[in-house]
Residue frames as a rotation matrix with the C-alpha (Angstrom) as fourth column:
UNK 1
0.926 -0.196 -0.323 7.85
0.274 -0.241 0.931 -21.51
-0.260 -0.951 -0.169 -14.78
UNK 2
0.619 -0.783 0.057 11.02
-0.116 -0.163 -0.980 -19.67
0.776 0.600 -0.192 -14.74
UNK 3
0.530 -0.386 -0.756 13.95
0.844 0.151 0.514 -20.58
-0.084 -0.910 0.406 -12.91
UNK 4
0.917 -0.336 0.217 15.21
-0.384 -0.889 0.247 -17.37
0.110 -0.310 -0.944 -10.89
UNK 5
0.663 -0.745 -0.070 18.87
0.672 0.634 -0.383 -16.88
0.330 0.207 0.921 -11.27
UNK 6
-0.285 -0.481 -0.829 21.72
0.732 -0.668 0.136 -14.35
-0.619 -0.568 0.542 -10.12
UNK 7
-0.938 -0.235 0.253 20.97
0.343 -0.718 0.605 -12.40
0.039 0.655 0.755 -13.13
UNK 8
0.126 0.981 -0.145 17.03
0.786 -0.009 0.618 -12.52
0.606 -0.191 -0.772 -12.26
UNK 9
0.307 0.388 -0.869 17.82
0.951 -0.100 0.291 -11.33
0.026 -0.916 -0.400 -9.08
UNK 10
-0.713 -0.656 -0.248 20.10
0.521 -0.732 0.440 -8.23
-0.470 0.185 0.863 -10.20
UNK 11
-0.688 0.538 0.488 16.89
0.297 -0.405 0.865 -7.20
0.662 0.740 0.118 -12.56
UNK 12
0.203 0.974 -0.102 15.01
0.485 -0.009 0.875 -7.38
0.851 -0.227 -0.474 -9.71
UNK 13
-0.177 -0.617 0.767 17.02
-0.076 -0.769 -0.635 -5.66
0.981 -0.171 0.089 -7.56
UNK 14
0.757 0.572 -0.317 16.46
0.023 0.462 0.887 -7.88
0.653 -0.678 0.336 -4.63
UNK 15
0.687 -0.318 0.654 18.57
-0.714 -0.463 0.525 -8.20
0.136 -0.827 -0.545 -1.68
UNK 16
-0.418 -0.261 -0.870 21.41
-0.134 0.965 -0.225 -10.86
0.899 0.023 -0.438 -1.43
UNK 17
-0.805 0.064 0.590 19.50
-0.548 -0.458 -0.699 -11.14
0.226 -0.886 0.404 1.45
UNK 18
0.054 0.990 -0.130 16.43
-0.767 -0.042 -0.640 -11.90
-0.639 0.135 0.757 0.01
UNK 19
-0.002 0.310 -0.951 17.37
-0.987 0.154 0.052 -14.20
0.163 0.938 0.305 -2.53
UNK 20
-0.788 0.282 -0.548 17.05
0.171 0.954 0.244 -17.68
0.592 0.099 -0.800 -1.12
UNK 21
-0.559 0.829 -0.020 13.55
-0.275 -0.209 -0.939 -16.44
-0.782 -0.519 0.344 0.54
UNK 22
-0.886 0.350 -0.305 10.90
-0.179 0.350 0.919 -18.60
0.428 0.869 -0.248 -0.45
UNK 23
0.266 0.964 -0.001 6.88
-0.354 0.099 0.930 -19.30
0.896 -0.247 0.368 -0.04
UNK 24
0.345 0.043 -0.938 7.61
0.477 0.853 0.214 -22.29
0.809 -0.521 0.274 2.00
UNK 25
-0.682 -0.580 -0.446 9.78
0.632 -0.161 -0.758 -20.13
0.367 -0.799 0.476 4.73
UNK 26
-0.344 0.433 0.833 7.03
-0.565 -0.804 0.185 -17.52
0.750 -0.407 0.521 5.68
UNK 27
-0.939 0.021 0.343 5.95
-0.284 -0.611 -0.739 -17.23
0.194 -0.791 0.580 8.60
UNK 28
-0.433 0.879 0.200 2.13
0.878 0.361 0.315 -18.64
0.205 0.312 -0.928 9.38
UNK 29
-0.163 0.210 -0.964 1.44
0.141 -0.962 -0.233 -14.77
-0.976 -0.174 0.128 10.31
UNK 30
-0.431 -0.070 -0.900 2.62
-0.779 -0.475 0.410 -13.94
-0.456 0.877 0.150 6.50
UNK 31
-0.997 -0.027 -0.077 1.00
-0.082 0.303 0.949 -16.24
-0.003 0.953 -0.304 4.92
UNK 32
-0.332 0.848 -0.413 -2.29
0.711 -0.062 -0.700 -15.34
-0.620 -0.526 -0.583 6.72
UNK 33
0.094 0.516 -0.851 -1.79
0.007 -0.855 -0.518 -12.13
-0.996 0.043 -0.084 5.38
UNK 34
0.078 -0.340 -0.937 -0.56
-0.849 -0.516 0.116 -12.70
-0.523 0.787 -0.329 1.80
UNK 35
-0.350 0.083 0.933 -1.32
-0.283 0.940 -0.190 -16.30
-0.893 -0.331 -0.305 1.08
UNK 36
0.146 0.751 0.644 -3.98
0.523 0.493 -0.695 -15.90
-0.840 0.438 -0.321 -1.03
UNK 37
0.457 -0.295 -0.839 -2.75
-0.722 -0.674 -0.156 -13.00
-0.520 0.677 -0.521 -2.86
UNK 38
-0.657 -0.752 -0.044 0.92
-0.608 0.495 0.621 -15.06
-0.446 0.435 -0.782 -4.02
UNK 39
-0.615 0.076 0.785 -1.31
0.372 0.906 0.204 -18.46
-0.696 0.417 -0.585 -4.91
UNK 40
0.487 0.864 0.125 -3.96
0.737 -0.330 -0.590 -15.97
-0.468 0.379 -0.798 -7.15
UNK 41
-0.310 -0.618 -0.723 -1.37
0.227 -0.786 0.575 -13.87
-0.923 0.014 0.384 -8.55
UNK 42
-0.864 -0.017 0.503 -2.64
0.463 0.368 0.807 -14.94
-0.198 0.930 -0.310 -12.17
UNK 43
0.046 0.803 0.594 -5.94
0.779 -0.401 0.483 -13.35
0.626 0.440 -0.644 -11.75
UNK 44
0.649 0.327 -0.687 -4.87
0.551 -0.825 0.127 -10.16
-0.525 -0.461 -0.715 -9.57
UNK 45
-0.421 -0.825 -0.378 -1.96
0.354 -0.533 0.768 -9.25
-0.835 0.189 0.516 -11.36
UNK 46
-0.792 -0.016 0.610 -3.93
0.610 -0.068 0.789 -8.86
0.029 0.998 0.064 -15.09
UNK 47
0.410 0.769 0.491 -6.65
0.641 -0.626 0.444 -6.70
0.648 0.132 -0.750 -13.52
UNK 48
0.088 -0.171 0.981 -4.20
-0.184 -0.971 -0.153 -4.16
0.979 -0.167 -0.117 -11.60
UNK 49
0.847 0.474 0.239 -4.72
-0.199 -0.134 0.971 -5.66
0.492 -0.870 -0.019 -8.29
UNK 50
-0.165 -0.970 -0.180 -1.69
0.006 0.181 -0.983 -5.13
0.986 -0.164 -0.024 -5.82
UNK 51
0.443 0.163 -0.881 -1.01
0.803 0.364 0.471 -5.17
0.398 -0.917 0.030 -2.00
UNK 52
0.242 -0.130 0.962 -0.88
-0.202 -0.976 -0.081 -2.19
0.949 -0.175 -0.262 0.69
UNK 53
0.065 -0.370 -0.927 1.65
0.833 0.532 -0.154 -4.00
0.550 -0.762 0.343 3.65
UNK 54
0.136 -0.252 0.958 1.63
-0.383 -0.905 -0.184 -2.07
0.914 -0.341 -0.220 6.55
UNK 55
0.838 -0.185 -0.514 3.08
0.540 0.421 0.729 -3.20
0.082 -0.888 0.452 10.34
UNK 56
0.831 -0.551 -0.077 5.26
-0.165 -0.376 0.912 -2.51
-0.531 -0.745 -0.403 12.75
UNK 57
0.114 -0.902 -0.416 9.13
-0.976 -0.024 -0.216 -2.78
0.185 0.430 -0.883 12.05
UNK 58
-0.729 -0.667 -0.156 11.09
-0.666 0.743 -0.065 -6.26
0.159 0.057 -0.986 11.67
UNK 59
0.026 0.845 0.534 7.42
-0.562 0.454 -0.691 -8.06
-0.826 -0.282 0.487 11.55
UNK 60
-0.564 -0.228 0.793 8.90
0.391 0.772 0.501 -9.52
-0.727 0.593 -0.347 7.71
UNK 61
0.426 0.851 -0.307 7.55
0.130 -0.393 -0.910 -6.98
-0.895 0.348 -0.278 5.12
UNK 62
-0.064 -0.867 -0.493 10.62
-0.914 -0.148 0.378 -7.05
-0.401 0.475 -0.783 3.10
UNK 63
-0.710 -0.593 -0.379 10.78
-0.608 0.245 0.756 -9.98
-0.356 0.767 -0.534 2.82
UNK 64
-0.398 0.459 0.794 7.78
0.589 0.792 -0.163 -10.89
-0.704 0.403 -0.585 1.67
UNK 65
0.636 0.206 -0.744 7.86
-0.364 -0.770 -0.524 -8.07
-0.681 0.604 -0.415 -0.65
UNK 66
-0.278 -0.903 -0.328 11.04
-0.899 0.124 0.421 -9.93
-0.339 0.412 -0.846 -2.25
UNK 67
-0.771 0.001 0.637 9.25
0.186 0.957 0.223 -13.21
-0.609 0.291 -0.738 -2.09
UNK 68
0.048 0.988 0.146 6.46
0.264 0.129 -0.956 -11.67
-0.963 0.084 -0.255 -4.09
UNK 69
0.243 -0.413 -0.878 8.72
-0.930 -0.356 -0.090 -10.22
-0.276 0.838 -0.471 -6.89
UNK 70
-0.647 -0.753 0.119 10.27
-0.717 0.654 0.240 -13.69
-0.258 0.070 -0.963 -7.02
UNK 71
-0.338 0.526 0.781 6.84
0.384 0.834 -0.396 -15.83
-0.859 0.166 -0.484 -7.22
UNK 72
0.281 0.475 -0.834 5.82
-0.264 -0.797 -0.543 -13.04
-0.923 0.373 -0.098 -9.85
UNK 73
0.392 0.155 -0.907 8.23
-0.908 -0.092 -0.408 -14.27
-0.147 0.984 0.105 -12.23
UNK 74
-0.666 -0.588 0.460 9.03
-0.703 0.701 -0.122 -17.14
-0.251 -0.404 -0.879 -11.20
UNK 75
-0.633 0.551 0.543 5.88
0.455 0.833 -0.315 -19.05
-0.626 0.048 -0.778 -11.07
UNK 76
0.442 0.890 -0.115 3.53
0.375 -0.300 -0.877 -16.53
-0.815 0.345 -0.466 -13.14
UNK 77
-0.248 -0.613 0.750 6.28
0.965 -0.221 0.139 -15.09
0.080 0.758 0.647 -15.67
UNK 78
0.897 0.310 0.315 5.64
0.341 -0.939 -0.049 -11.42
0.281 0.151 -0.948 -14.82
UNK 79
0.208 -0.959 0.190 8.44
0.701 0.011 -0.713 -9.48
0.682 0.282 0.675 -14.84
UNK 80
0.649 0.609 -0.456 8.94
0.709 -0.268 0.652 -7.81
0.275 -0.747 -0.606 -11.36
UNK 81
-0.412 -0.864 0.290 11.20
0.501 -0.481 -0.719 -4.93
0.761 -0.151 0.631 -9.22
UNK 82
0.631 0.105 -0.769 11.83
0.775 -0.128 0.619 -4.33
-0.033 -0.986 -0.162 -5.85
UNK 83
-0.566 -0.782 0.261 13.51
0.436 -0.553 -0.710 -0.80
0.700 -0.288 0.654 -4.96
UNK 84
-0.414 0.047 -0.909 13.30
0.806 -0.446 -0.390 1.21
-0.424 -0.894 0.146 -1.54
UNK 85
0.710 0.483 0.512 11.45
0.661 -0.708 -0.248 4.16
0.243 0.515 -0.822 -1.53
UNK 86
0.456 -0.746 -0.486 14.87
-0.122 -0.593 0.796 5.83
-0.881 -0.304 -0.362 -0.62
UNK 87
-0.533 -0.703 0.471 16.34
0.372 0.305 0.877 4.37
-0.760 0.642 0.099 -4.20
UNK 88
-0.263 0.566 0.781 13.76
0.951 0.017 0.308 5.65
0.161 0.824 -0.543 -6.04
UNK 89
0.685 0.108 -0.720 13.83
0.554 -0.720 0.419 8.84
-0.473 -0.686 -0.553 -4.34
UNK 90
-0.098 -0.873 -0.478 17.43
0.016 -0.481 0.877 9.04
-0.995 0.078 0.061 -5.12
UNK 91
-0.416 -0.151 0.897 16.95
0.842 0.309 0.442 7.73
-0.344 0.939 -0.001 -8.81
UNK 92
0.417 0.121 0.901 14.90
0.871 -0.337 -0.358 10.83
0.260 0.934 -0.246 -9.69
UNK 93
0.837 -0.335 -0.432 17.28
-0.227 -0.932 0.284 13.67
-0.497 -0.140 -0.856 -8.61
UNK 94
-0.080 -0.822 -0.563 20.40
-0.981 -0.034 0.188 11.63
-0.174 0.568 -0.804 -10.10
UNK 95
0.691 0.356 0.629 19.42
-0.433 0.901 -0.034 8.12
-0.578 -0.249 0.777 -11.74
UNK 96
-0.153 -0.949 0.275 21.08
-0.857 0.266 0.441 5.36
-0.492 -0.169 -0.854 -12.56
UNK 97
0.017 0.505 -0.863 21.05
-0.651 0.661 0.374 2.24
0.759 0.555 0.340 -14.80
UNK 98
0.694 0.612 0.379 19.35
-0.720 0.599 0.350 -0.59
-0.013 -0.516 0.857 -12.62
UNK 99
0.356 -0.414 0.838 21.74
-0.121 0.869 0.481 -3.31
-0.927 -0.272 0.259 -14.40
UNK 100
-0.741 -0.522 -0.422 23.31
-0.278 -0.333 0.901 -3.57
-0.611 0.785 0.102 -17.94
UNK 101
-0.962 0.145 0.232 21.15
0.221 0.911 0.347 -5.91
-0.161 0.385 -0.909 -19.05
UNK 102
-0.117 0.951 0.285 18.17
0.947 0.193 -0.256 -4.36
-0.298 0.240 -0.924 -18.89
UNK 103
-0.419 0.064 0.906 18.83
0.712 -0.597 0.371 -0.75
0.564 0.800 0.204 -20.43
UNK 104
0.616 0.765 0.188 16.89
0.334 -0.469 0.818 0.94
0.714 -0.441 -0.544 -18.21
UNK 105
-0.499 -0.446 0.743 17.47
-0.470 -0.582 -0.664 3.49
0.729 -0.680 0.081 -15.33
UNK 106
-0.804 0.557 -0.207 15.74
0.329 0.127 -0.936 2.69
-0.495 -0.821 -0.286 -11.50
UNK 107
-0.117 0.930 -0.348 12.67
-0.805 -0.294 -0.515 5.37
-0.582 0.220 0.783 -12.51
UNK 108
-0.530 0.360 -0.768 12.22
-0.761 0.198 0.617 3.93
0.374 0.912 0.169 -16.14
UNK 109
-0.638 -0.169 -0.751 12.08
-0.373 0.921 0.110 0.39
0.674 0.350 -0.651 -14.86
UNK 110
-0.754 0.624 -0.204 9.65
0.382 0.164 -0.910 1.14
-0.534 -0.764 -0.362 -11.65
UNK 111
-0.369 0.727 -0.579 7.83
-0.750 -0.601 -0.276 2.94
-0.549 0.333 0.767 -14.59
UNK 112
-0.324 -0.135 -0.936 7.88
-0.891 0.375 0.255 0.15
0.317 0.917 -0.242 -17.05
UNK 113
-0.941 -0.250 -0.229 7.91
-0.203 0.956 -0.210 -3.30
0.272 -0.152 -0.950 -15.30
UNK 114
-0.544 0.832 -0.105 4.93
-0.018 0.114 0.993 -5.14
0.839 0.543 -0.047 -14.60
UNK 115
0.384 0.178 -0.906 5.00
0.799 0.427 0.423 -6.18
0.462 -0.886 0.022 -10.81
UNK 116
-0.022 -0.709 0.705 6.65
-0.056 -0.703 -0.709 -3.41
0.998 -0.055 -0.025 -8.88
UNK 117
0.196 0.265 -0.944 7.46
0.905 0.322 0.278 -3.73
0.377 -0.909 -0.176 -5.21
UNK 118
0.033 -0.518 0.855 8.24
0.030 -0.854 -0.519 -0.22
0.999 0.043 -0.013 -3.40
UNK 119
0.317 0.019 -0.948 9.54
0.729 0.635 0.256 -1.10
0.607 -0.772 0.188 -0.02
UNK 120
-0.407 -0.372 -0.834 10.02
0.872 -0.430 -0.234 0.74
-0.272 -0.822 0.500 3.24
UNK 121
0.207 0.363 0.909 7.60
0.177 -0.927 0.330 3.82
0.962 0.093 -0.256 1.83
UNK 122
0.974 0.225 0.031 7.57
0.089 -0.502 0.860 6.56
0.209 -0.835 -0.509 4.77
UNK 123
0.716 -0.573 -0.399 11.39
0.334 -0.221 0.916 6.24
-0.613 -0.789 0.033 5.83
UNK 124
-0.075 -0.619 0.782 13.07
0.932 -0.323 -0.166 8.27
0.355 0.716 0.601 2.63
UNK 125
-0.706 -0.430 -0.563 14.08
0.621 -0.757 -0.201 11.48
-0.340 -0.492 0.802 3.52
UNK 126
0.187 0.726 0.662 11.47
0.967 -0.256 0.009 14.33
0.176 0.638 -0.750 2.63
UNK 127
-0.874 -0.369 0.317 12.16
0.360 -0.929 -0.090 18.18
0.327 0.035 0.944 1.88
UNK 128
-0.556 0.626 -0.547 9.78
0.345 -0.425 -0.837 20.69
-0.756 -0.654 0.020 2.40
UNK 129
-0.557 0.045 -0.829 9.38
-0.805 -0.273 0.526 21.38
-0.203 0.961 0.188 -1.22
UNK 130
0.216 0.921 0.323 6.89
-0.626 0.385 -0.678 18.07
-0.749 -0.055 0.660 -1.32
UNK 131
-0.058 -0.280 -0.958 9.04
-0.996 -0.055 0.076 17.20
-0.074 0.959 -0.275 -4.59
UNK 132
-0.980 0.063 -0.191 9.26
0.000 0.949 0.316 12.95
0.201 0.309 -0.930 -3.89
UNK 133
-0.484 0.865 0.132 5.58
-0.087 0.103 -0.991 13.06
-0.871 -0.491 0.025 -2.31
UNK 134
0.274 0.420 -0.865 4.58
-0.771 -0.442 -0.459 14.53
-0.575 0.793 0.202 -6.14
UNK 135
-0.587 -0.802 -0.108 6.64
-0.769 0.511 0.385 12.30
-0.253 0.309 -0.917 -7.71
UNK 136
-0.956 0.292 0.010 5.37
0.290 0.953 -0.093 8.62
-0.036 -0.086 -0.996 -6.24
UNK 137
0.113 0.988 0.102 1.66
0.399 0.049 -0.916 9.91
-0.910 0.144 -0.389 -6.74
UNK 138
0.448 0.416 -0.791 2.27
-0.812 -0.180 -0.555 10.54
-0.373 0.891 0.257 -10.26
UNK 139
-0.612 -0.489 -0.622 4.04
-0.780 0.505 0.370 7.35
0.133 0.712 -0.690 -10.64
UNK 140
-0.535 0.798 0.277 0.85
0.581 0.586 -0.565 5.28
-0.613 -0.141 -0.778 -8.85
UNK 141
0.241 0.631 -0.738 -0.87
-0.590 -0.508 -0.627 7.36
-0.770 0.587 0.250 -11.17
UNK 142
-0.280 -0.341 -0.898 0.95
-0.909 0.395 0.133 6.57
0.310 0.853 -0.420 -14.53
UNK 143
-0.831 -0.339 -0.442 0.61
-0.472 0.849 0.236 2.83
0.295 0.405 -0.866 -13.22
UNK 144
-0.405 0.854 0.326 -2.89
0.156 0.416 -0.896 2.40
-0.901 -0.312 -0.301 -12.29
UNK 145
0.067 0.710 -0.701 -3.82
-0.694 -0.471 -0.544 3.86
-0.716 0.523 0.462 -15.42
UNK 146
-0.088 -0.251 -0.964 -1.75
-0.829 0.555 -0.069 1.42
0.552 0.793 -0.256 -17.46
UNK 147
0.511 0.640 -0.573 -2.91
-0.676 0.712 0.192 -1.70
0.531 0.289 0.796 -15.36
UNK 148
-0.223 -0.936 -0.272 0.53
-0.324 0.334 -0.885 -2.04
0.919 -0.109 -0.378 -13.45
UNK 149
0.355 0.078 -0.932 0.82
0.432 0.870 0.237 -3.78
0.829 -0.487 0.275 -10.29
UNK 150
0.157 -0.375 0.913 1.70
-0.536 -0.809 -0.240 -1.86
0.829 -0.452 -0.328 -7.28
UNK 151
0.398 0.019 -0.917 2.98
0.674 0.672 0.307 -3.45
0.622 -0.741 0.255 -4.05
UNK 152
-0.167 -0.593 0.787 4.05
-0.621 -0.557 -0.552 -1.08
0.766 -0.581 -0.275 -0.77
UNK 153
0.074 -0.056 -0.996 5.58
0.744 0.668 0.018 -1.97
0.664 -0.742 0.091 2.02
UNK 154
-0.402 -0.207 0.892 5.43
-0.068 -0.964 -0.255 0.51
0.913 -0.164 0.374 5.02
UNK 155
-0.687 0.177 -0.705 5.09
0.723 0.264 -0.638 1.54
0.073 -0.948 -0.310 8.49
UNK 156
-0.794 0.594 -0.134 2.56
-0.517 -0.774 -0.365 3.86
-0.320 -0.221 0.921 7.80
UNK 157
-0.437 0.890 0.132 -0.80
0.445 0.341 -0.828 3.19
-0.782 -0.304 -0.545 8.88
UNK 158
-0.315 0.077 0.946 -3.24
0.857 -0.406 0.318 4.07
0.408 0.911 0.062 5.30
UNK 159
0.902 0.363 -0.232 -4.53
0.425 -0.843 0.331 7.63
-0.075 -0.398 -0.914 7.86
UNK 160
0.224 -0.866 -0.448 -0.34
0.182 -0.414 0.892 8.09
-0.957 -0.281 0.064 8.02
UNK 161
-0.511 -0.433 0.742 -0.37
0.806 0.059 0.589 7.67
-0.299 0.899 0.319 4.31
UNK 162
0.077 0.256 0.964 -2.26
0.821 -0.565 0.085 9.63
0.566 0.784 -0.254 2.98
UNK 163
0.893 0.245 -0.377 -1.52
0.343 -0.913 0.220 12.54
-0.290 -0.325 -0.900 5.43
UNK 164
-0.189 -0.960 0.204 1.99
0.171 0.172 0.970 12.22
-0.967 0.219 0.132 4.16
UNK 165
-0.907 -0.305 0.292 1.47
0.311 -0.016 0.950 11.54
-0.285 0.952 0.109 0.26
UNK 166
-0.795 0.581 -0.175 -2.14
-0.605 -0.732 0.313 13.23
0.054 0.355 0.933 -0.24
UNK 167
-0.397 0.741 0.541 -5.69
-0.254 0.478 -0.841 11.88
-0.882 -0.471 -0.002 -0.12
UNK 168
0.557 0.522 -0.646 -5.81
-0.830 0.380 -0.408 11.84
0.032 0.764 0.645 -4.11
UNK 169
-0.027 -0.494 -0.869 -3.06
-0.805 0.526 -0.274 9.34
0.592 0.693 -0.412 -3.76
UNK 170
-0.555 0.409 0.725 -4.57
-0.383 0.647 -0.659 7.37
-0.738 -0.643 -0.202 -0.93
UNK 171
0.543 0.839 -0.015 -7.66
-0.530 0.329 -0.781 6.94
-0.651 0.432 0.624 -3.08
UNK 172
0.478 0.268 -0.837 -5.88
-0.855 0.360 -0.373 5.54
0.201 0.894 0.401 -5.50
UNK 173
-0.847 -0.530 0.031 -4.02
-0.495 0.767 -0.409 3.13
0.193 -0.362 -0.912 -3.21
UNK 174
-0.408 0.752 0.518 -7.43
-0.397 0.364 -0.842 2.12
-0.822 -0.549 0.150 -1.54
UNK 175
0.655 0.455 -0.603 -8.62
-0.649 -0.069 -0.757 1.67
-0.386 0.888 0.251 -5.69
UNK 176
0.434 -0.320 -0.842 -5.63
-0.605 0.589 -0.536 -0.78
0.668 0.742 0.062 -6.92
UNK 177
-0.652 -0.741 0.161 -4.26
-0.478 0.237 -0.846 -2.08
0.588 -0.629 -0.508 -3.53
UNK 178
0.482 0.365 -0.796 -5.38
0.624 0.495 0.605 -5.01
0.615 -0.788 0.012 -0.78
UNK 179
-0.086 -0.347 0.934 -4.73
-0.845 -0.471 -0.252 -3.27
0.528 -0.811 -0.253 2.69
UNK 180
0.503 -0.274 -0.820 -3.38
0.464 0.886 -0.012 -6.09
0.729 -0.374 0.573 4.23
UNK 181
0.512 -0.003 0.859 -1.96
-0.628 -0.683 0.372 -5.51
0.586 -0.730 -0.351 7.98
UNK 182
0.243 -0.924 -0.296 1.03
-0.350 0.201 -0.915 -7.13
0.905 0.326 -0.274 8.92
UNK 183
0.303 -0.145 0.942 1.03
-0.923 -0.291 0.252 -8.29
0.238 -0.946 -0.222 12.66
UNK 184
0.688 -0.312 -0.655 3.39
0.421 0.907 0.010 -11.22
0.591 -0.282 0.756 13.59
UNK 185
0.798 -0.445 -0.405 6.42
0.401 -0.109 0.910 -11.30
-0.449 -0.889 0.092 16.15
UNK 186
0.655 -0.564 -0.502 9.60
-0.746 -0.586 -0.314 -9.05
-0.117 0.581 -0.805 15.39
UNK 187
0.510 -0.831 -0.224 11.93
0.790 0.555 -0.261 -11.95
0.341 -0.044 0.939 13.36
UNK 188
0.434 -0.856 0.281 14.79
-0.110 -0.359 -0.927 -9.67
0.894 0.372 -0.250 13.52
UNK 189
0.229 -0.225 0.947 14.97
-0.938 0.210 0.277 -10.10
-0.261 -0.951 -0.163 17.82
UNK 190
0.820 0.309 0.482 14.04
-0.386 0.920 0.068 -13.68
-0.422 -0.242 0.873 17.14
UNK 191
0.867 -0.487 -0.106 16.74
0.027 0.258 -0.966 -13.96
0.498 0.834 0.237 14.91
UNK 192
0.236 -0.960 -0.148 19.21
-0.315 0.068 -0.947 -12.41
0.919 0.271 -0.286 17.17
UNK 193
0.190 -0.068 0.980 18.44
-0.862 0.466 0.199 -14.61
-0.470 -0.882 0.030 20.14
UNK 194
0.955 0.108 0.278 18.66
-0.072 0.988 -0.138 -17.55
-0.289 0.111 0.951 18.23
UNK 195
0.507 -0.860 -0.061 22.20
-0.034 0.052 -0.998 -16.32
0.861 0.508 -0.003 16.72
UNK 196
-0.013 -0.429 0.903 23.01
-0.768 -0.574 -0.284 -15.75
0.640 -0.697 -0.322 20.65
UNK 197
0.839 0.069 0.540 22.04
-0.294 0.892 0.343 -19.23
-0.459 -0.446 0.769 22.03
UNK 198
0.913 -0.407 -0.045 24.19
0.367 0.862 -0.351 -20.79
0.181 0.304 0.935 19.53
UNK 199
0.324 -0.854 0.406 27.36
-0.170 -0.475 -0.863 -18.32
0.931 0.210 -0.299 20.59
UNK 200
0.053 -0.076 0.996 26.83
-0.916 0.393 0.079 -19.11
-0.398 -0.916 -0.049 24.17
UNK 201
0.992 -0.012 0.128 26.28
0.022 0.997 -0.079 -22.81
-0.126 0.081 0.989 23.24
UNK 202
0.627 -0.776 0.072 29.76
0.443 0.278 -0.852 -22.81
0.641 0.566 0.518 21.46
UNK 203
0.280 -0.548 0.788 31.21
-0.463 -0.796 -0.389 -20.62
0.841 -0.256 -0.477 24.41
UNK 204
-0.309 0.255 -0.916 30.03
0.635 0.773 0.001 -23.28
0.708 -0.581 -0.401 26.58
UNK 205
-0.961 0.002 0.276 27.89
-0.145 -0.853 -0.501 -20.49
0.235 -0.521 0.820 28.06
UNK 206
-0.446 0.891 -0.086 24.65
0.895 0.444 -0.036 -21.80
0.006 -0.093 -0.996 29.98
């Protein structure tokens, strides 16, 4: 087991958000949907086998896209990365090293690493020119072929994907990916009613 540190979490390009997210906090929704994956990572990750999240907004796909980079190398030693599909967008028109430490631009390292997470797919800007669409289906290309791990996270439904990114690169989501469906309550309300009780509480506001 490795213990995850600030310098982990920079490699992995998690969120400071994200970084005291653990198993134990999901959700009994998320761990319906991604339970079995996280405790079996050892025998899905060496045959290629990743996870196609899709739900609604603020239902907690993030972060269990963050906690899945984190059990990756954490408990299994695979070396993982989490970037938006807006960073990785941006990374091939003008990229950028990731972190000193690891040498490596955004692309390289979503090319290279073993685990990859690629969060929020669908809400990066798109031209008419199709240019990221090409792109991320030749990088799920390049990494099914070499055995890599894909993980997306996205509101698109897999009919919204692939009318978006193409039906060869559906197939190959539907070929290395669990379609897993996301459906729990939106934390992000829950969150800010609970952040609102306690301001009224302290306002002395029934």
């Amino acid at each position: 087991m490795t213990k995850l540190r600030r310098g982990h979490m920079h490699l992995m390009n998690i969120g400071v958000k994200y970084w005291k997210a653990t198993r134990a906090d999901l959700s009994e929704a998320q761990k319906a949907a991604c339970g079995y994956y996280l405790s079996h990572m050892d025998e899905f990750v060496p045959s290629g086998v990743g996870v196609f999240l899709h739900g609604d907004n603020s239902v907690g796909k993030s972060y269990l896209g963050a906690v899945m980079c984190k059990v990756a190398w954490g408990l299994y030693g695979y070396p993982s990365f989490c970037v938006t599909a807006s960073e990785l967008k941006d990374a091939w028109v003008s990229d950028r090293p990731v972190y000193p430490e690891a040498r490596q631009t955004v692309s390289e390292r979503a090319n290279d690493v073993r685990f990859l997470v690629i969060d929020d797919l669908g809400k990066e800007y798109r031209a008419s020119s199709g240019f990221a669409e090409n792109r991320f289906g030749a990088l799920i290309r390049s990494r099914v072929r070499d055995g890599k791990v894909t993980v997306i996270t996205t509101n698109f439904s897999l009919n919204d994907f692939e009318g978006t990114y193409g039906r060869s690169t559906c197939e190959l989501a539907r070929e290395s990916m669990h379609i897993i469906n996301l459906v729990d309550v939106n934390h992000r309300s829950a969150e800010a009613y609970k952040l609102l009780k306690q301001v009224s509480k302290f306002q002395g506001v029934k």
